[in-house]
C-alpha positions as CSV (number, residue, x, y, z in Angstrom):
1,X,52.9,-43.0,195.5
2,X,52.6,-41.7,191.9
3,X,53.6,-43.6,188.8
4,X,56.4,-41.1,188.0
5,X,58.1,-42.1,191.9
6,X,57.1,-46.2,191.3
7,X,59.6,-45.6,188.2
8,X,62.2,-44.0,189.5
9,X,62.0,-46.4,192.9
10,X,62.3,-49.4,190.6
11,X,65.2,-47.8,188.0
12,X,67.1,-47.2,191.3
13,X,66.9,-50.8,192.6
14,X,67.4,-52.3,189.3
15,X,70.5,-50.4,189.1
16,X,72.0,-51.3,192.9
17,X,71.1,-54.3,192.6
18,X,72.9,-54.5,189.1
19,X,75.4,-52.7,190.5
20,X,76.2,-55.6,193.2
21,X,76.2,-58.1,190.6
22,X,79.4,-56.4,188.8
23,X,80.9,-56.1,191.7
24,X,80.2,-59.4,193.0
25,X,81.2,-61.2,189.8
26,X,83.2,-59.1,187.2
27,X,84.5,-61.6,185.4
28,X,81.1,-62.5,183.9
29,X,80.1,-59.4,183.2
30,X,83.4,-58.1,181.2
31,X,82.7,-61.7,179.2
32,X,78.9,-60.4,178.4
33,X,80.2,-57.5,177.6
34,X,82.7,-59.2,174.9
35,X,80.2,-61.0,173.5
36,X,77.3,-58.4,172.7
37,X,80.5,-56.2,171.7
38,X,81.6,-58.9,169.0
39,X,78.4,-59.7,168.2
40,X,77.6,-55.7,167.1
41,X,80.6,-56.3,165.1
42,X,79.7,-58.9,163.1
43,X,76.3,-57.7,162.4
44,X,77.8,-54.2,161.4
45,X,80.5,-55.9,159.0
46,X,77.9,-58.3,157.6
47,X,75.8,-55.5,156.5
48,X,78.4,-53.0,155.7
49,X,80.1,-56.2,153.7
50,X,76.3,-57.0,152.0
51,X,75.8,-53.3,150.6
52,X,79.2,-52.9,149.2
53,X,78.7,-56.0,147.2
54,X,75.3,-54.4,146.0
55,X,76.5,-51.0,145.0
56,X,79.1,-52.6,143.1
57,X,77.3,-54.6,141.0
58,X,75.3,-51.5,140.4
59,X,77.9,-48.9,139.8
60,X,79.8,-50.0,136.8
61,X,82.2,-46.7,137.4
62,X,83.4,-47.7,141.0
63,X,86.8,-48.7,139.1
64,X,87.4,-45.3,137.4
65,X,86.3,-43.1,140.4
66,X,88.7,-45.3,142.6
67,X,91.4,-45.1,140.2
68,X,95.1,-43.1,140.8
69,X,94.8,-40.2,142.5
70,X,97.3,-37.9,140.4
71,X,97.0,-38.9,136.2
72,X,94.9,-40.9,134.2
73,X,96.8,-44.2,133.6
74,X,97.4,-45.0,130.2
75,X,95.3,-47.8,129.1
76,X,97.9,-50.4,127.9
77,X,99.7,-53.5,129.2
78,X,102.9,-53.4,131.1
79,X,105.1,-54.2,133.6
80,X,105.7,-52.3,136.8
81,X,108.9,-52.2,138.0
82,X,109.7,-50.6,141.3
83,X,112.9,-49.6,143.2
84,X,111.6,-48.7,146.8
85,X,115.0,-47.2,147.3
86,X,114.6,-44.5,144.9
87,X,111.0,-44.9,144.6
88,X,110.9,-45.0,141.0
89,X,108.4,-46.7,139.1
90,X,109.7,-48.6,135.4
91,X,107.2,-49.4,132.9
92,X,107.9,-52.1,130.5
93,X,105.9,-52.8,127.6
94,X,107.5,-55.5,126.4
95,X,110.3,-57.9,127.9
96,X,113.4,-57.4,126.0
97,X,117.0,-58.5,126.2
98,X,117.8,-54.9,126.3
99,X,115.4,-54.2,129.1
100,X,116.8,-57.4,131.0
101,X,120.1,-55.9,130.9
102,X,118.9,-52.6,131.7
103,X,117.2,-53.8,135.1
104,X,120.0,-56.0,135.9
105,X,121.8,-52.6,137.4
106,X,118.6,-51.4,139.1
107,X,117.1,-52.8,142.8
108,X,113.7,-54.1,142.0
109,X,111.9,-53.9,144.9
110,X,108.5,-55.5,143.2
111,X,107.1,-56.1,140.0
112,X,103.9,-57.1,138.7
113,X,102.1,-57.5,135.2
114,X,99.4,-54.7,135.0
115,X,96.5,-56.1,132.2
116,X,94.2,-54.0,130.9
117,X,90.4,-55.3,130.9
118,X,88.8,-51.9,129.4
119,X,89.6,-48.2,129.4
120,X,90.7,-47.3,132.8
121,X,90.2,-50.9,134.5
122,X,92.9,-53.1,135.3
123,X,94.1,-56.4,136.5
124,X,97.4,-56.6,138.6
125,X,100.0,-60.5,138.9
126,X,102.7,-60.2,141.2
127,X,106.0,-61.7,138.9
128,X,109.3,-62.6,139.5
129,X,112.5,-61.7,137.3
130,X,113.1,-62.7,135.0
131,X,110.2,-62.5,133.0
132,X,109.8,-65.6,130.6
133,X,106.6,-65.1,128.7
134,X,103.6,-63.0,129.8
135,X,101.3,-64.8,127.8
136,X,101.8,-67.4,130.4
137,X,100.5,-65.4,133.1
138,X,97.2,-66.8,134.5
139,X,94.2,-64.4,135.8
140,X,92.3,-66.7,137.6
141,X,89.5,-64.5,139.8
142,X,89.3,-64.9,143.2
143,X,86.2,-63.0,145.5
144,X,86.4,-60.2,147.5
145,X,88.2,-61.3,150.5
146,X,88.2,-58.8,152.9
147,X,85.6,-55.8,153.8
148,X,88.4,-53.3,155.5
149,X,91.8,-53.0,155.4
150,X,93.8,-50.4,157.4
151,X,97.1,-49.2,157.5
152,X,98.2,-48.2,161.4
153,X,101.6,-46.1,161.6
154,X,102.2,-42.9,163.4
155,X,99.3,-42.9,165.6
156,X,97.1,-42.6,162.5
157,X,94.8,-44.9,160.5
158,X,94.4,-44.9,156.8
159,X,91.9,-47.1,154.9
160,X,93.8,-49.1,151.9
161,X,90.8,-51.5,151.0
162,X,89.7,-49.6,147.9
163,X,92.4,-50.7,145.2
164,X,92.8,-54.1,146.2
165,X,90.0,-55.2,144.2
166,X,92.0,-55.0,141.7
167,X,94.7,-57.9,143.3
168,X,91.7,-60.2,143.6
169,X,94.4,-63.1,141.4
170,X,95.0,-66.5,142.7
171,X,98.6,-66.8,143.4
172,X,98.7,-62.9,144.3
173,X,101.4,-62.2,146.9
174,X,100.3,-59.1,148.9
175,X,100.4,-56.5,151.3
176,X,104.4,-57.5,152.5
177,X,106.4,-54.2,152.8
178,X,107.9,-54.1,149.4
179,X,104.1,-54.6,147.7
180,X,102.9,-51.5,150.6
181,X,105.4,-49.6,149.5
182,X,104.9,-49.4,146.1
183,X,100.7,-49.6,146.5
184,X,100.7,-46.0,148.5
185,X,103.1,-44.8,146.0
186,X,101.4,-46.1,142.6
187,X,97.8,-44.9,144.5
188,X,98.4,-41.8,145.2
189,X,98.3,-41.9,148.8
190,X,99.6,-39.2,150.9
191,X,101.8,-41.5,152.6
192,X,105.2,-43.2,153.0
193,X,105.8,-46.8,154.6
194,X,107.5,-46.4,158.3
195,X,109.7,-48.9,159.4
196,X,107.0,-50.1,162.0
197,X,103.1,-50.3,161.1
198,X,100.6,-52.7,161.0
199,X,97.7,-54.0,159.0
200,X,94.4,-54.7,160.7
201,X,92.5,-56.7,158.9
202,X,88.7,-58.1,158.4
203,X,87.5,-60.7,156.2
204,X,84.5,-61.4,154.6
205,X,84.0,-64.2,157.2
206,X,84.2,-61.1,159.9
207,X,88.2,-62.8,160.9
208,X,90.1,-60.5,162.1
209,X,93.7,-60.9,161.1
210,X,97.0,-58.2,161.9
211,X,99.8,-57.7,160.0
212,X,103.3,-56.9,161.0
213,X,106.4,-55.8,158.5
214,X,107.2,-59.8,158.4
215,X,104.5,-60.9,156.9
216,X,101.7,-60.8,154.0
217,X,98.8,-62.7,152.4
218,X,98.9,-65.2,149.9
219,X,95.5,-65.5,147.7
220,X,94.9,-69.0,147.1
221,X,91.5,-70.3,145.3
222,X,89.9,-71.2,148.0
223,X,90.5,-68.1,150.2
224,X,93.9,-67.0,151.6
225,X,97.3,-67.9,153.9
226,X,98.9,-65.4,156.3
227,X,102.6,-66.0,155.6
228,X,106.1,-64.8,157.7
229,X,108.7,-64.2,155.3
230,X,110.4,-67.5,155.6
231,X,107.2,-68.6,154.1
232,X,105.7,-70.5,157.1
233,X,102.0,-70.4,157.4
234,X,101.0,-68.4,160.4
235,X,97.1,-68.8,159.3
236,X,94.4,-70.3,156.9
237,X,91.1,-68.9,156.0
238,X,88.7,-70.5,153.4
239,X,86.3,-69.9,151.6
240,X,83.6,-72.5,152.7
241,X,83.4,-71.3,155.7
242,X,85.2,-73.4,158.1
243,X,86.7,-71.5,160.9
244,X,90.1,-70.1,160.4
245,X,92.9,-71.6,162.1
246,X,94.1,-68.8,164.4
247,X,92.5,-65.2,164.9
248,X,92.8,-61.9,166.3
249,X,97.1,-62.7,165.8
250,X,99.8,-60.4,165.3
251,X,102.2,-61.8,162.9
């Protein structure tokens, strides 16, 4: 028998006898099958996660390239003030009786203190109204969280991560339905909030974390919290490393 038929003898009973295996115990197999699945996963993210971190510490333009799609934004510091409803977007300079009055007959979906670090790089807080004094408003850095975050509505998937660099703040409340709403807007993205969507989410710990219209993350110093809207935590993640409380949950 030639060394061509040997290999195709053996392939054949390697695969029958494989074959019977599956059959004989699936429920082993579809767990293997998990696990190298997951453990692809990680190792992608890990690596995907490693050489984002090294082409921004070499592009120093990643900011202005990833900045609003439509107009240049002026390079000052103000409040944003946005009415979902109407999806109109105030700008404040500075917080004024007048201005107080003024937004008192508006709905204020969201609004949030936009600092500006250099030409065309900013900072973003969350705030509540009113306003007391902005001076008062701590930018404490936190690190890259997360390595993707995607927007699922309509059947269709839409990759959010890029701007939330710039809501890296402890204390920052995001990615609730009134802060989604006014990111695709103020980003330029061709897209309006639905009703029903979901965020899927990966960490930089390669957690996996979804995201329903009642809830959002709260950035905290040492990582983050996945909050409902009566405020009750649904999950913790840190940032040394320890294991997150729950995973892979809808909330």
């Amino acid at each position: 028998m030639s060394l061509y038929n040997y290999l195709i003898t053996g392939s054949f009973i390697i695969s029958a006898v494989s074959g019977i295996y599956i059959f004989m115990n699936p429920n082993i197999f579809s767990g293997l099958i998990m696990k190298i699945s997951w453990f692809g996963t990680t190792k992608y993210y890990d690596s995907k996660f490693y050489l984002e971190s090294l082409f921004e510490n070499t592009d120093p333009d990643k900011n202005i390239k990833e900045k609003v799609k439509t107009n240049e934004v002026e390079n000052i510091d103000v409040f944003l003030l946005y009415n979902k409803n109407t999806e109109c977007c105030l700008s404040v300079e500075e917080w004024t009786p007048k201005v107080e009055e003024k937004i008192k007959k508006e709905t204020i979906s969201i609004s949030l203190y936009r600092k500006a670090e250099s030409k065309n790089k900013f900072k973003y807080k969350r705030v509540e109204l009113p306003i007391v004094n902005k001076d008062l408003l701590n930018f404490t850095p936190l690190e890259k969280q997360f390595i993707q975050v995607e927007l699922i509505q309509n059947e269709e998937s839409i990759d959010i991560h890029s701007n939330l660099t710039e809501h890296y703040y402890v204390d920052n409340k995001i990615l609730d339905s009134d802060f989604l709403c006014w990111y695709l807007s103020y980003y330029g993205y061709d897209t309006v909030l639905e009703d029903n969507y979901e965020i899927k989410i990966i960490d930089k710990d390669v957690n996996m974390v979804s995201l329903s219209n009642n809830s959002y993350i709260l950035l905290q110093k040492d990582g983050y919290e996945v909050k409902n809207k009566g405020d009750e935590i649904i999950n913790i993640s840190k940032n040394n490393n320890d294991e997150s409380k729950e995973k892979n949950k809808i909330v």
